[in-house]
N, C-alpha and C positions, 0 to 999 in steps of 0.2 A: 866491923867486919870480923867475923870469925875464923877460926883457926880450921874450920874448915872447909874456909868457900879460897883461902889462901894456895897462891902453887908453894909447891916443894920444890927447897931446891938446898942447896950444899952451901952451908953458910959459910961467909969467908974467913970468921973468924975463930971460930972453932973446929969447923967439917963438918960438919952432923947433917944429916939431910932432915931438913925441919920447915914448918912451913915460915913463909916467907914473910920477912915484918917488915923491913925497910934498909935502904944501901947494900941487896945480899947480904941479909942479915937475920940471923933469926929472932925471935922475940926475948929471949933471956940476953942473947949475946947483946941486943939492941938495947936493952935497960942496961945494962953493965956499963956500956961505954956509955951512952948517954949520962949515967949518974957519975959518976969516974972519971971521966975524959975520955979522949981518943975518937968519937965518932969524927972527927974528922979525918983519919984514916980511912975511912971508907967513902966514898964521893957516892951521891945520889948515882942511882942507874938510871932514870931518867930524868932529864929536867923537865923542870915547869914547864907548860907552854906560853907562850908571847901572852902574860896579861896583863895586856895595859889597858887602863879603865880609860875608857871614853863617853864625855854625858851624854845622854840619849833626849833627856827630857827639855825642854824650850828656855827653862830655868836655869839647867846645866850648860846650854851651849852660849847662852846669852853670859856666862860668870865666864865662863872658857874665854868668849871672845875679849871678855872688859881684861881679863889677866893677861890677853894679850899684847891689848894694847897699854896696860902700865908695866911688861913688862920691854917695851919698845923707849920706855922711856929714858931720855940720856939727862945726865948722868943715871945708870942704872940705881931702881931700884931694893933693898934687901929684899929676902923672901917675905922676910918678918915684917916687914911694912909695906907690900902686898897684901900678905895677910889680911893687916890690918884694914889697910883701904878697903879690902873686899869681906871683910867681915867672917873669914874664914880660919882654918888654922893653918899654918905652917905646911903640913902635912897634904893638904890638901892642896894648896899651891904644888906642892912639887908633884902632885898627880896630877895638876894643870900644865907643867910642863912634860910631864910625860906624853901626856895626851896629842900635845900638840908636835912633838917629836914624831910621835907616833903618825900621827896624821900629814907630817913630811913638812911642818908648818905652813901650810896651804890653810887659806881662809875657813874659819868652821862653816857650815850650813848655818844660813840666818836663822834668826830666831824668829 
């Protein structure tokens, strides 16, 4: 995106009415604190919206359902060896419990 398809607005941390980069921020003020510190002074003005990945395809919802049910398992067990059982990373386990969070942990659509 260019500088100017961007609104203007009055950046927070200098004044200047400059077009807008990111947190009410203009583009130089916005590399300074980024490079420097302190962008955490400025909180996003908008957050993200709700994205939680859910699998769509017959392959995703069939690994969804197997994560669910070893994660049912007692003694529970790590993410790390879900992981492993499901042949996946780490990572993606925990976007398996997101999903399913997401979904109110109600049974997924069968595969």
């Amino acid at each position: 995106m260019t500088a100017r398809n961007r609104p203007i607005v009055t950046c927070a941390s200098c004044g200047r009415h400059r077009p807008h980069k990111a947190r009410g921020l203009c583009s130089a003020c916005h590399q300074r604190h980024s490079t420097h510190g302190g962008l955490e002074k400025f909180p996003r003005t908008v957050q993200p919206a709700e994205r939680i990945w859910v699998p769509t395809s017959r392959y995703g919802r069939r690994m969804l359902q197997r994560y669910q049910e070893l994660a049912a398992v007692r003694p529970p067990l790590s993410k790390k060896r879900i992981a492993f059982e499901l042949g996946v990373s780490v990572r993606q386990v925990e976007r398996y419990a997101a999903a399913l969070a997401a979904l109110g942990s109600r049974e997924p659509a069968s595969a």
